[in-house]
N, CA, C and O of each residue as an XYZ file, in Angstrom:
336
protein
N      -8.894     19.841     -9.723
C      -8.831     18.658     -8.916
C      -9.188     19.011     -7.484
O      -9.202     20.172     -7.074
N      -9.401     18.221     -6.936
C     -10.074     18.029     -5.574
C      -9.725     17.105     -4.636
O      -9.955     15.900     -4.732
N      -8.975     17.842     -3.402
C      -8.590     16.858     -2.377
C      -9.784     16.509     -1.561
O     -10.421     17.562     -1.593
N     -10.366     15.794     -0.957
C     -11.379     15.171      0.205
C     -10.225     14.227      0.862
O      -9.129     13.825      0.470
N     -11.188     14.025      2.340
C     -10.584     12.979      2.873
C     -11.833     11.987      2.921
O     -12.828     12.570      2.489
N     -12.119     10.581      3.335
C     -12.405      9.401      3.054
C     -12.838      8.663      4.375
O     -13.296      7.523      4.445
N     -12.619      9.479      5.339
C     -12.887      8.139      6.711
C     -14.426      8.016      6.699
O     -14.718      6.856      6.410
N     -15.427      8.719      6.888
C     -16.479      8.544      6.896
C     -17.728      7.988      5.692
O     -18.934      7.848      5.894
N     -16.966      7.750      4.441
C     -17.723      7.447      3.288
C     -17.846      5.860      3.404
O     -17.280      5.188      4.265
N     -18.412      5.527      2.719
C     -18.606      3.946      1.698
C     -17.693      4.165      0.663
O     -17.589      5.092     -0.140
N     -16.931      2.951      0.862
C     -15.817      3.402     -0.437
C     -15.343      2.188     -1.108
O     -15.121      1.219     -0.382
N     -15.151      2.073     -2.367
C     -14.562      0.346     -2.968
C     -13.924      0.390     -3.560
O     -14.038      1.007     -4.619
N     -12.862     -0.265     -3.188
C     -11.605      0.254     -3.918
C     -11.296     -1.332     -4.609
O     -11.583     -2.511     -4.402
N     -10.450     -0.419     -5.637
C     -10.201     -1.802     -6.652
C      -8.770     -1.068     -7.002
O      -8.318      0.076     -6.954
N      -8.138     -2.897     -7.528
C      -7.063     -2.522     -7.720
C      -6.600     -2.247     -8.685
O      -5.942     -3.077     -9.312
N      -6.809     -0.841     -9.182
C      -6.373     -0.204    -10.738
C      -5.380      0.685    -10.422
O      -5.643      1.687     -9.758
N      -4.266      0.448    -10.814
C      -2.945      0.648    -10.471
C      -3.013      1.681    -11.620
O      -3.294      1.250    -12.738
N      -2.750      3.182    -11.433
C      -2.713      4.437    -12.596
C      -1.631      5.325    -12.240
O      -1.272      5.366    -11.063
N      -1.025      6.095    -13.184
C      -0.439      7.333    -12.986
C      -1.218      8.353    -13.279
O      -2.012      8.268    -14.216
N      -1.105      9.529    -12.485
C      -1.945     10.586    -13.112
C      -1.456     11.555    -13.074
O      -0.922     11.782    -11.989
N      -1.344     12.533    -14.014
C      -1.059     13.797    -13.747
C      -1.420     14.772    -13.377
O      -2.453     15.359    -13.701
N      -0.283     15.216    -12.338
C      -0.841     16.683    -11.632
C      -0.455     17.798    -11.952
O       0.547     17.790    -12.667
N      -1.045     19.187    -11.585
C      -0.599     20.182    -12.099
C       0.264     20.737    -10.505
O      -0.365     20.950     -9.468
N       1.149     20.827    -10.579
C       0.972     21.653     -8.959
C       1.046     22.505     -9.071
O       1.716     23.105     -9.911
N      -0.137     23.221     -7.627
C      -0.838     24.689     -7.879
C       0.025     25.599     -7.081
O      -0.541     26.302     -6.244
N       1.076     25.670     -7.192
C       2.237     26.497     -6.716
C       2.649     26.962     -7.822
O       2.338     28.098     -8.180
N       3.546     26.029     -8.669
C       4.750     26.532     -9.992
C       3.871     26.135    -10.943
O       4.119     26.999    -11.785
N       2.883     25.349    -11.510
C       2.145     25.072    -12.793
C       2.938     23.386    -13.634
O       2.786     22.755    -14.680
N       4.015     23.263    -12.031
C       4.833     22.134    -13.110
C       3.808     21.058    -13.339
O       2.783     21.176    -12.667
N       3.900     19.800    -14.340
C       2.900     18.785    -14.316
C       3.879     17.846    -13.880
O       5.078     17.803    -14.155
N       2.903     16.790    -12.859
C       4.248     16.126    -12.135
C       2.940     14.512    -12.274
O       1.721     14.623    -12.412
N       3.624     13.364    -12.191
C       3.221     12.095    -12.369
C       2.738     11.392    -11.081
O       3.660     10.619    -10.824
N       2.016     11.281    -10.361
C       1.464     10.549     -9.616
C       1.081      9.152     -9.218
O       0.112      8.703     -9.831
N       1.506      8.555     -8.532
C       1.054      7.023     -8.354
C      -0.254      6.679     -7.861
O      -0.404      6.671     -6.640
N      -1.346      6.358     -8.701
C      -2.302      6.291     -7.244
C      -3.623      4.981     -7.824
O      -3.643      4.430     -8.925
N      -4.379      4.827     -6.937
C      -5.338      4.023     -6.755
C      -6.883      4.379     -7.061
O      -7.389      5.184     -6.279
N      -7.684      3.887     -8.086
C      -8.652      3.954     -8.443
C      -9.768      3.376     -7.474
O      -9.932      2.189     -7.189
N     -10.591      4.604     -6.973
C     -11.299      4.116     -6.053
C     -12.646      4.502     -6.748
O     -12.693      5.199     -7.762
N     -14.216      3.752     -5.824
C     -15.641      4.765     -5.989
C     -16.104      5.040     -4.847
O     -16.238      4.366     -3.825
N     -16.291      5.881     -5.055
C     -17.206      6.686     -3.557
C     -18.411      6.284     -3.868
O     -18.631      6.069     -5.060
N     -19.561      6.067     -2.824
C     -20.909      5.899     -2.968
C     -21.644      7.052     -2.086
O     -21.642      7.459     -0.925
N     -22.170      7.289     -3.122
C     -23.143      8.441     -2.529
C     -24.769      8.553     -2.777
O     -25.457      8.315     -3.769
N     -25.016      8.911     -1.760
C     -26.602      8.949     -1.358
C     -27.514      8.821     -2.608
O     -27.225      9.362     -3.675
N     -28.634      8.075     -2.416
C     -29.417      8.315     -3.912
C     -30.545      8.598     -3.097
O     -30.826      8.286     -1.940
N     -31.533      9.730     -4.588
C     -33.328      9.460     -4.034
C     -33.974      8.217     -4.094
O     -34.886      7.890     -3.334
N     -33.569      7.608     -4.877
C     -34.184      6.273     -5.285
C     -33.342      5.262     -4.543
O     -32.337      5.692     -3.977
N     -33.574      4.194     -4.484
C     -33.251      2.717     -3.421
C     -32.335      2.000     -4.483
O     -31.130      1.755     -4.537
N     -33.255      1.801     -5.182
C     -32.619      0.551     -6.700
C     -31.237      1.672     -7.304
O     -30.317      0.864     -7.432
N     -30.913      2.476     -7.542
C     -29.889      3.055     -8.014
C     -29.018      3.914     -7.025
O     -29.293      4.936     -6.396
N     -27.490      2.899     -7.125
C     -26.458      3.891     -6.322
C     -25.184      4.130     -7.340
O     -24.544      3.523     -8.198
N     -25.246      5.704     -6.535
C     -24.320      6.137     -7.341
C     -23.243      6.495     -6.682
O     -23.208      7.107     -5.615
N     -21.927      5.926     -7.629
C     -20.465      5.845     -7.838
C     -19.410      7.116     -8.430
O     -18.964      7.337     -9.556
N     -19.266      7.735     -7.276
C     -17.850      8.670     -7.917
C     -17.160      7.759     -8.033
O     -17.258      6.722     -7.378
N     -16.174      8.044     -9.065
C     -14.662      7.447     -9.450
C     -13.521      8.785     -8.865
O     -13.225      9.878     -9.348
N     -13.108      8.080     -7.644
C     -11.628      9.167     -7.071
C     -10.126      8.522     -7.198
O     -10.031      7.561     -7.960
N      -8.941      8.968     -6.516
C      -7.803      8.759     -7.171
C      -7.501      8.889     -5.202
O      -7.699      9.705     -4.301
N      -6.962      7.605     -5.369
C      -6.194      7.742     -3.598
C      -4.729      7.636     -3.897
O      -4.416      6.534     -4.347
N      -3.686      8.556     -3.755
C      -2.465      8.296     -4.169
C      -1.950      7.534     -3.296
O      -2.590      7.346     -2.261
N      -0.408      6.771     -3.513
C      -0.307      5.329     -3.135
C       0.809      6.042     -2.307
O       0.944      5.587     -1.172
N       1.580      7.005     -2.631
C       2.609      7.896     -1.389
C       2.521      8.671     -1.704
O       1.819      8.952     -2.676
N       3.605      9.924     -0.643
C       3.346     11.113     -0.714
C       4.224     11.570     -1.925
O       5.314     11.008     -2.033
N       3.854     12.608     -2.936
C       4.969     13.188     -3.719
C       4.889     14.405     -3.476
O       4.066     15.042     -2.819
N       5.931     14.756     -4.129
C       6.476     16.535     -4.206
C       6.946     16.610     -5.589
O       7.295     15.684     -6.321
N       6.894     17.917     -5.837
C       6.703     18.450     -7.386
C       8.030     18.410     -7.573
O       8.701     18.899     -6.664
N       8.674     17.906     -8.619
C      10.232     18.190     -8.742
C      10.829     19.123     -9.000
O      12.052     19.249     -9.046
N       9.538     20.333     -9.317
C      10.549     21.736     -9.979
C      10.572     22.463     -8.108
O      11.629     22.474     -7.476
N       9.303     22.975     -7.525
C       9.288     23.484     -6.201
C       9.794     22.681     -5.426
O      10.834     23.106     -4.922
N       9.283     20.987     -4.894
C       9.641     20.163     -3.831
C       8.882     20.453     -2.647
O       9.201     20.078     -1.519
N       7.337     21.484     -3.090
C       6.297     21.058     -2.250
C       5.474     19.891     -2.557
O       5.166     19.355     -3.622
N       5.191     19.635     -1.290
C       3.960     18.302     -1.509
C       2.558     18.627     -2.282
O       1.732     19.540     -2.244
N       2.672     17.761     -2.792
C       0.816     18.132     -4.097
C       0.097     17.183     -3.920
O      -1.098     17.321     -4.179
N       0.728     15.564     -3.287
C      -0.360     13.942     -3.155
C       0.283     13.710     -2.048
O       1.490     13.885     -1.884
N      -0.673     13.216     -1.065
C      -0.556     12.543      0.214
C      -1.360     11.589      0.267
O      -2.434     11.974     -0.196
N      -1.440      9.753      0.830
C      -2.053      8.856      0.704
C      -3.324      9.361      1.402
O      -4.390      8.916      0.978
N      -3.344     10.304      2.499
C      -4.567     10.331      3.267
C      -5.908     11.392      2.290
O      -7.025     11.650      2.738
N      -5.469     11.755      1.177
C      -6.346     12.494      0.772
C      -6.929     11.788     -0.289
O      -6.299     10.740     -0.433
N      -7.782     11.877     -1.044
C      -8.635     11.797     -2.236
C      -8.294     12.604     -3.323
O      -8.122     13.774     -2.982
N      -8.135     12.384     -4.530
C      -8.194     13.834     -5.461
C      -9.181     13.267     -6.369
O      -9.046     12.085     -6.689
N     -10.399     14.116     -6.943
C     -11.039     14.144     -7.702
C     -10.980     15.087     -8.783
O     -10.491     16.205     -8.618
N     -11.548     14.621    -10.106
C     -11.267     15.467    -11.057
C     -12.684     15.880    -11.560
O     -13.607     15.117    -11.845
N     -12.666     17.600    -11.625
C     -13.502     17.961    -11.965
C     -13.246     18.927    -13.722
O     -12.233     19.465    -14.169
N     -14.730     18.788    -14.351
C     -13.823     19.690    -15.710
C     -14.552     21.093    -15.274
O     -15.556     21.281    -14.587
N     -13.815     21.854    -15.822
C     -14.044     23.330    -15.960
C     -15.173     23.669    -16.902
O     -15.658     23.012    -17.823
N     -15.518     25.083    -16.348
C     -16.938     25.542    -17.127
C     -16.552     26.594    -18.754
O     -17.475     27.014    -19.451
């Protein structure tokens, strides 16, 4: 997963209300997340086609319940990427 921050993008957010799970990268606990389904728009070669990341803006801050460090803050982005 992938934190970004968001002030400078094109961004459209809709209201898809999700939980998601996190791993937090401290203890490995998986912890539940509140957050907001957003798309990023990003640059195309072509005019007629734009393209849409799908990111996750969490809705408050949480902390992992086993450590009680912070893993989601509203000001960040998390994106999910899969492994190779």
């Amino acid at each position: 997963m992938v934190h970004i921050g968001y002030q400078d993008t094109k961004a459209r957010i809709l209201n898809i209300k999700k939980s998601l799970k996190m791993k937090s990268p401290n203890c490995g606990h998986w912890n539940r997340v509140p957050v907001n389904k957003i798309f990023i728009e990003q640059p195309s070669s072509e005019r007629k086609v734009k393209v849409l990341i799908p990111m996750y803006e969490p809705s408050e801050v949480v902390k992992c319940k086993k450590c009680g460090k912070i893993i989601a803050e509203p000001k960040q982005l998390i994106g999910i990427r899969k492994k190779k």
